[in-house]
C-alpha positions as CSV (number, residue, x, y, z in Angstrom):
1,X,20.9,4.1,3.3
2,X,17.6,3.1,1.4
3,X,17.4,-0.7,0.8
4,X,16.8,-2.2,-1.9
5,X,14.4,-5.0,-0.7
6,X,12.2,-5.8,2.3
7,X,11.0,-9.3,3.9
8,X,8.0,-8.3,2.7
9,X,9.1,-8.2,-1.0
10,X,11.1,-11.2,-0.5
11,X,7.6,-13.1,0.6
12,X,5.9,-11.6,-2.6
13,X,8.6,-12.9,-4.9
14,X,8.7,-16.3,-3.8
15,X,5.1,-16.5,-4.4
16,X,5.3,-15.1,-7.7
17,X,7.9,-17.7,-8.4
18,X,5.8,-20.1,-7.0
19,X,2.4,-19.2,-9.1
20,X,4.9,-19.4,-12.4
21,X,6.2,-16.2,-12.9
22,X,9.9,-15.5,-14.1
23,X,12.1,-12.2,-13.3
24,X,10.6,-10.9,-9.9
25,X,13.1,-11.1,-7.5
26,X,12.7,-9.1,-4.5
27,X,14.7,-6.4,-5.5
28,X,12.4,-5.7,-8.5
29,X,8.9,-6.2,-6.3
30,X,10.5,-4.2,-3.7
31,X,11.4,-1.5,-7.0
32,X,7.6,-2.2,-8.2
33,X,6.6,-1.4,-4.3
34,X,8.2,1.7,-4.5
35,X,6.6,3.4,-7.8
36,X,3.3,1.8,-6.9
37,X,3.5,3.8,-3.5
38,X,3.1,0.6,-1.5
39,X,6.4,1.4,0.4
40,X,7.5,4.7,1.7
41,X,11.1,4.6,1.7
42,X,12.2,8.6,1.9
43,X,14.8,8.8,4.9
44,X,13.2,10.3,8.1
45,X,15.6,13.4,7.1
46,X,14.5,14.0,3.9
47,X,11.9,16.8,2.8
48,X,9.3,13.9,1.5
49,X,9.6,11.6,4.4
50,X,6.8,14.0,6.9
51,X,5.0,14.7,3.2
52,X,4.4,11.0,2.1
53,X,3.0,10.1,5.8
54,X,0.9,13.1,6.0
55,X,-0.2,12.5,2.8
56,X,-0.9,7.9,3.7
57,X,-2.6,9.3,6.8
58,X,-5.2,11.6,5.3
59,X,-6.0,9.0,2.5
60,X,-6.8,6.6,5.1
61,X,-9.7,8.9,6.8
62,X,-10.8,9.8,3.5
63,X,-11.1,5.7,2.7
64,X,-12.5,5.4,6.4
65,X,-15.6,8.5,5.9
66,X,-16.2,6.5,2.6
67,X,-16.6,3.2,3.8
68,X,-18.8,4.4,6.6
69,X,-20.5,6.7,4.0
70,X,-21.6,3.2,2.3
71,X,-22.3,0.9,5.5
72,X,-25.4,3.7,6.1
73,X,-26.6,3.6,2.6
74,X,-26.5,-0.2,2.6
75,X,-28.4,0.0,6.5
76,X,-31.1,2.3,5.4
77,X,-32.1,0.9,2.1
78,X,-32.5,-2.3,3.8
79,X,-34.8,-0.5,6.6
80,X,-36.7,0.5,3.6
81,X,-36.9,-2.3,1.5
């Protein structure tokens, strides 16, 4: 069964609260998790589930090439400046 809030949510929502914010429960940032794409919740045997992790894990070595991508062009225009 999918659930409908995580500790992590929970942690979120009582800072919210705590910052002054009304209506965020964890229940609705664990629904705001969910349509942001924070949180995969598909169930291992559903069609998505292997989709949505292929999908996290290619967009982190696409985020990783870029961030190395941008550490060399920082490194060589300080060799050169």
């Amino acid at each position: 069964q999918v659930p409908v809030k995580s500790p992590k949510s929970e942690v979120i929502s009582k800072d919210l609260i705590r910052r002054g914010f009304r209506s965020v429960g964890p229940t609705v940032v664990y629904s705001f998790m969910q349509v942001a794409g924070l949180t995969n919740d598909h169930l291992m045997s559903c069609f998505r589930f292997q989709e949505c992790i292929t999908g996290v894990e290619s967009r982190g070595k696409v985020n990783n090439d870029e961030a190395n991508d941008g550490t060399r062009k920082v490194e060589e225009t300080t060799a050169l400046g």
